[in-house]
N, C-alpha and C positions, 0 to 999 in steps of 0.2 A: 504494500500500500504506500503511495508516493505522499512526501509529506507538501505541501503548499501554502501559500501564501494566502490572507482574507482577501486581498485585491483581484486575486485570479480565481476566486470560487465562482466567477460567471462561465467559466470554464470547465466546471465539473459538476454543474448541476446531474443530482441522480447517479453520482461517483459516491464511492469510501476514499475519505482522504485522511490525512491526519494532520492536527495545529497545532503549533506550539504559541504560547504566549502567555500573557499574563492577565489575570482578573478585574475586567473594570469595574462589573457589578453583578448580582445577583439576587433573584426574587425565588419564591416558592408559591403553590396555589393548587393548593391541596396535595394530589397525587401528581401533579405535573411542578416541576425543577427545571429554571432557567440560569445559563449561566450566559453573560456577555463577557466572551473573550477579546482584546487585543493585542495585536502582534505590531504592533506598529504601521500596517499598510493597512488595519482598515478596526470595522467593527463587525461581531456574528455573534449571534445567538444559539448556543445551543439546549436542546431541549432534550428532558430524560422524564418521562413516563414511570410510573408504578406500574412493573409486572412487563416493562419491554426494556428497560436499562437495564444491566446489569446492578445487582444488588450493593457490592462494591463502590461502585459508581455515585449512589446516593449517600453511602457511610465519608466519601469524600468530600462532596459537595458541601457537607456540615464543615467539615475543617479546613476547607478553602477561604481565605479571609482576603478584603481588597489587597490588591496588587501581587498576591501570589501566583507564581508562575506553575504553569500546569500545561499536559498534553491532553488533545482531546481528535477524540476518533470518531467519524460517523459517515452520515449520508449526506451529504448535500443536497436541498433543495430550495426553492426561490419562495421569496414571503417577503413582499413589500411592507407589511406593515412590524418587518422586524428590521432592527437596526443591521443597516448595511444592506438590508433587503434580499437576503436570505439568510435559510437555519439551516442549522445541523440538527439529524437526528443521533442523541448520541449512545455510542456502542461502546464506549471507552473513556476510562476517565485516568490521568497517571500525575499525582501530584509530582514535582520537581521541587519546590522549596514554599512552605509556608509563611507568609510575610509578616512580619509584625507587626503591631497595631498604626496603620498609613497614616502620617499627621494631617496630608489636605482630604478631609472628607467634603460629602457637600455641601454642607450649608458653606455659610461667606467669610473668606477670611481677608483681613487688609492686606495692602500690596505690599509692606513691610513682610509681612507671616509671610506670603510666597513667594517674593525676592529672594528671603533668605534661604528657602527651597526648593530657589527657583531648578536645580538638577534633578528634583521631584515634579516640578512643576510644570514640564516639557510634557510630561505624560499625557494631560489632561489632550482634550478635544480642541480645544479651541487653541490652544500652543499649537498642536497638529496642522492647524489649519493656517496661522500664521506662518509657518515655517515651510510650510508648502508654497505658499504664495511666495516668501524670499525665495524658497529655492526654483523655481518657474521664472521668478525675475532674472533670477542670474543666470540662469538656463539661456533664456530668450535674449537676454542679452548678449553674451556668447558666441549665441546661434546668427545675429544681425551682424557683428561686427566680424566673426571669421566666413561667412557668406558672401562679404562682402570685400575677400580678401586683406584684410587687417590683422599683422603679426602682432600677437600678444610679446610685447615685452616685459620681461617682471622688472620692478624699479626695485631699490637700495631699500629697508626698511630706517637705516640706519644712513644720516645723513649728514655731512659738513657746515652746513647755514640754515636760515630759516629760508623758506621759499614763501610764507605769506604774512609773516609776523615774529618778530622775535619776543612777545610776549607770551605767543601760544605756544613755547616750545615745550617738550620732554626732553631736558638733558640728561646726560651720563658721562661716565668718566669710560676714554676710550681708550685702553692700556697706555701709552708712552707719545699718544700722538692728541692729547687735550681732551675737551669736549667732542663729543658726537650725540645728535638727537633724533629723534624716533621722527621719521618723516609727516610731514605735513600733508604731503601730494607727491604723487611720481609723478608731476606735469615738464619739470625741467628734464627729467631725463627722457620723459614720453615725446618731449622735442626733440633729442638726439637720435631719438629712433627711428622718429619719423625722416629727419633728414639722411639715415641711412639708409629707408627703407619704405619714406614713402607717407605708409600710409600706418599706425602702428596703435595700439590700444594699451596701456594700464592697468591693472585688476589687481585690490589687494586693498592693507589694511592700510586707515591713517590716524593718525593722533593730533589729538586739540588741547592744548592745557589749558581753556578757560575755564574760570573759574563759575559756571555756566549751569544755571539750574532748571532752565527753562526742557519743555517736553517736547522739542527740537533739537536738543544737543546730547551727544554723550563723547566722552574721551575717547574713545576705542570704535570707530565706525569704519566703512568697506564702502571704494569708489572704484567705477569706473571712467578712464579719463583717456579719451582716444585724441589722438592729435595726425592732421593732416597736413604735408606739404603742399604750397600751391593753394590754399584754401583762405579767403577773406572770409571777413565775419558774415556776409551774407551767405556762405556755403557751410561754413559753420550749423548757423540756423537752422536751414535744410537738416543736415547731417542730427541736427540735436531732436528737430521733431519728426525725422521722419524714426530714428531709434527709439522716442518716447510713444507712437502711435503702435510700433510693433510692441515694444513693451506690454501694454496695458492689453491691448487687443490679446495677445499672448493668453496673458491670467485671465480674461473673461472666457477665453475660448479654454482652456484646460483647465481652471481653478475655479468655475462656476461653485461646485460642492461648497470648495474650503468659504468661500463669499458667502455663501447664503449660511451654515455656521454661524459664523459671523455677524449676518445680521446687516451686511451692507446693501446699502441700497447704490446698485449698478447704475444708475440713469446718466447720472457723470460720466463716466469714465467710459459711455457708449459714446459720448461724446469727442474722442479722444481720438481724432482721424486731422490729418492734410485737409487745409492749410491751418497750422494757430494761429492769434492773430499777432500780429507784434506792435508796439509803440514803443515811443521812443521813454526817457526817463523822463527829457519836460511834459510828453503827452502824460505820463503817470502823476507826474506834480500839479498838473490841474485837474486831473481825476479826485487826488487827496482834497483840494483848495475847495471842487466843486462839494465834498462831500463833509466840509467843516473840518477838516482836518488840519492845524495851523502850524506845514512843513514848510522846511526856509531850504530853499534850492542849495544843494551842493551838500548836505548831508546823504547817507547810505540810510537805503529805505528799512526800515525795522520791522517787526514781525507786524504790529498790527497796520502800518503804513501796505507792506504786500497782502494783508487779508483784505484791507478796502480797495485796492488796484483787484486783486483776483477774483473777488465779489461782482464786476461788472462783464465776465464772461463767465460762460457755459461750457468751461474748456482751459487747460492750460494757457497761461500768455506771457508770450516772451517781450519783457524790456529791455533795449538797446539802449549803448551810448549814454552812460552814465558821468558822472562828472570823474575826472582822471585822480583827483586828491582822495576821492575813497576806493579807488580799485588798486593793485597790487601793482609792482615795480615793470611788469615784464609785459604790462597790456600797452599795444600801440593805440598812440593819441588818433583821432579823430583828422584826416589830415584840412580837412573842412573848419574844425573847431578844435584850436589844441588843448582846452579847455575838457574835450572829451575823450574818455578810452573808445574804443573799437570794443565797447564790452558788453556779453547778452547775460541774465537771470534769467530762468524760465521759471514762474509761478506757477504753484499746484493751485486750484480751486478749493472750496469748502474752507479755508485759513490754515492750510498747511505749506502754504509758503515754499520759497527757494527750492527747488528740488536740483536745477543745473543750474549751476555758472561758470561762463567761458569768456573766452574772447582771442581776439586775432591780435600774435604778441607782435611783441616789436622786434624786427628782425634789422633792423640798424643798428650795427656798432657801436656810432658814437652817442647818438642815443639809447641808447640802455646804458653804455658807462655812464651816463650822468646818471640815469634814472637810480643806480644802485650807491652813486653817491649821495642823490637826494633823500635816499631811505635810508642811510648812514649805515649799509650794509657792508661786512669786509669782502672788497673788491679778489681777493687772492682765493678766496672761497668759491667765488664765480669764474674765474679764467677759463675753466674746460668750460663752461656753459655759452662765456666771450666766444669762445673758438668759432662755436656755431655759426655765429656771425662773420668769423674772418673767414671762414673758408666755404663758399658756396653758401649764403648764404640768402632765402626766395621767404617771400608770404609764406606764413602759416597760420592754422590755427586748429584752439582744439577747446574744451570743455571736461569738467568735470559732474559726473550724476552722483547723490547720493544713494546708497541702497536702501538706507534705512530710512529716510526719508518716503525714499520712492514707494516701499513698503507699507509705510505707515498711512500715507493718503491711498492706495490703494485698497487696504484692508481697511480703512474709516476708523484706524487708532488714537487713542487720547494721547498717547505716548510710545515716545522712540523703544522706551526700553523691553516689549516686549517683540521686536522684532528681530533681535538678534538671541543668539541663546543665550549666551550670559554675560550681559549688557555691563559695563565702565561708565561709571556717572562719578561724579568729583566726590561722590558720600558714599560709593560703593567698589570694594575690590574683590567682593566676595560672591557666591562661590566659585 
């Protein structure tokens, strides 16, 4: 008898298969014993009768306690109105280890009590369902950019200077050769690659030392940051929503299940096709003015500044051409207004904010040395990055996505932190 998976019993309806897994829950009624097992791909029910289970079977079922792991042998057959939408008749029953009394039962516990279990706390359904949705994002992410001929380069985690702030850093002590800190972005080297190669993408972890308590930030988050040669900010754009329309498209078409779990209501993010719309950052500061909001040009738009910008569409919206004193050293000025970067934000809808931000860098020489002067950044830190510039050096541009972000307006989350497994917040290192 072959042993299977809960996700493949569409496959063996009116088979004897065998399951292994662990106890989500169990009822009894009268002469009929249910038991819902899961294995991690799904949920089943199986069922044991008075007088067609083995006798065994039911002296076990008493000393099966939540989350104890157990094998279970039967028939397979289809029942919609049981969890996962088919049952087991069961012919077997093999305890494997007894659990000890599980700390998250059902009723409601604070998000403290389950943070700190949160390696228990994965179990649950609706963790499941989150973590499908991250893993289908990055999937499909993936699946856009090497489809598209795009070498994945892996970047440094461990880095010489800051790339976005020398306030946000992770330092460390780097045996005999000083400081070294935990990267901000592989966008610097995701440039090198692309001028070796074109066209090249970034994946992996980054670090924020803000001191950041807001349900948008965590220390410890996962970017995607693809950088093109040959490409201005307007191809940019393109490039950023035609990968944000396959994104979301992606997890409606495969993560329908995990969403309705959930509890999101889909109507947005059907919305989520070619073309977004764009404006510029003045168009966004009379957006705020018209709607009483009293922002003074030339600041960086803040969380609730992009929920009242994102409030007037039906659909992500990318702002261009921000003012150049809030975006970073490496974004080329506006050559129209040097007043302005060549920089896009693309805003989620519903007030989840910022999900990319890119721009088309500055690929002149001697502007960027000033530019790394004016941000009193050490010049000798950047030289291999200078180089870029001396030698061949054309337009580019590129963008960074968050995942957690991206996750979190998709799944219709209050907060960052349960999008990842085991989330880094400035009040959390544990577990």
């Amino acid at each position: 008898m072959s042993r299977v998976y809960i996700e493949d019993l569409h496959l063996h309806v009116g088979q004897p298969v065998t399951l292994r897994g662990w106890l989500y829950n169990k009822r009894s009624s009268g002469k009929i014993r249910f038991l819902v097992m899961r294995d991690g791909t799904g949920l089943v029910q199986g069922v044991m009768a008075k007088g067609t289970a083995p006798e065994e079977a039911f002296n076990d079922f008493d000393a099966l306690t939540q989350e104890s792991s157990f094998e279970m042998t039967g028939v397979v057959r289809q029942e919609k109105r049981a969890p996962g939408g088919y049952e087991m008749d069961v012919a077997g029953l093999k305890i494997l280890m007894v659990a000890h009394e599980y700390p998250i039962t059902p009723k409601e516990h604070g998000i403290d009590f389950l943070m700190d279990r949160r390696h228990l706390w994965l179990r649950s359904s609706r963790q499941h369902a989150i973590l499908r949705v991250r893993h289908q994002v990055i999937r499909s992410i993936r699946e856009f950019f090497d489809s598209r001929g795009f070498l994945l380069l892996d970047a440094p985690i461990f880095t010489p200077a800051a790339c976005e702030g020398t306030s946000t850093l992770f330092e460390t002590k780097y045996f005999d050769l000083g400081s070294a800190y935990l990267t901000q972005s592989g966008q610097l080297y995701g440039e090198a690659g692309a001028m070796a190669f074109g066209k090249v993408y970034v994946f992996g972890p980054t670090f924020r030392a803000e001191k950041s308590k807001t349900r948008r930030h965590l220390t410890e988050f996962w970017m995607v940051e693809p950088e093109v040669a040959f490409n201005d900010l307007n191809d940019n754009m393109d490039l950023a929503e035609e990968m944000l329309e396959h994104v979301v498209q992606s997890a409606l078409k495969y993560r329908m299940p995990e969403l309705e779990t959930l509890g999101r209501n889909t109507a947005m993010l059907a919305n989520v096709k070619r073309p977004l719309p764009r404006i510029t950052y003045d168009e966004a500061v009379e957006i705020l003015h018209k709607n009483g909001i009293a922002f003074e040009w030339g600041n960086d738009l803040g969380g609730t500044d992009e929920t009242v910008v994102s409030q007037q569409f039906d659909r992500p919206v990318m702002v261009h051409r921000y003012p150049a004193q809030v975006k970073a050293f490496y974004m080329k000025r506006d050559p129209q207004n040097a007043k302005l970067a060549l920089a896009v934000d693309v805003l989620a809808p519903e007030g989840y904010g910022e999900i990319i931000g890119g721009s088309q860098r500055e690929d002149d020489l001697d502007a960027l040395l000033g530019r790394i002067k004016e941000h009193n950044l050490p010049q000798e830190a950047f030289e291999w990055y200078l180089d870029l510039r001396r030698y061949g050096s054309v337009p580019h541009a590129g963008f960074g996505l968050g995942i957690e972000r991206t996750v979190s307006w998709i799944c219709g989350l209050d907060h960052l932190r349960e999008t990842i497994p085991f989330p880094r917040m400035i009040y959390r290192l544990t577990p």
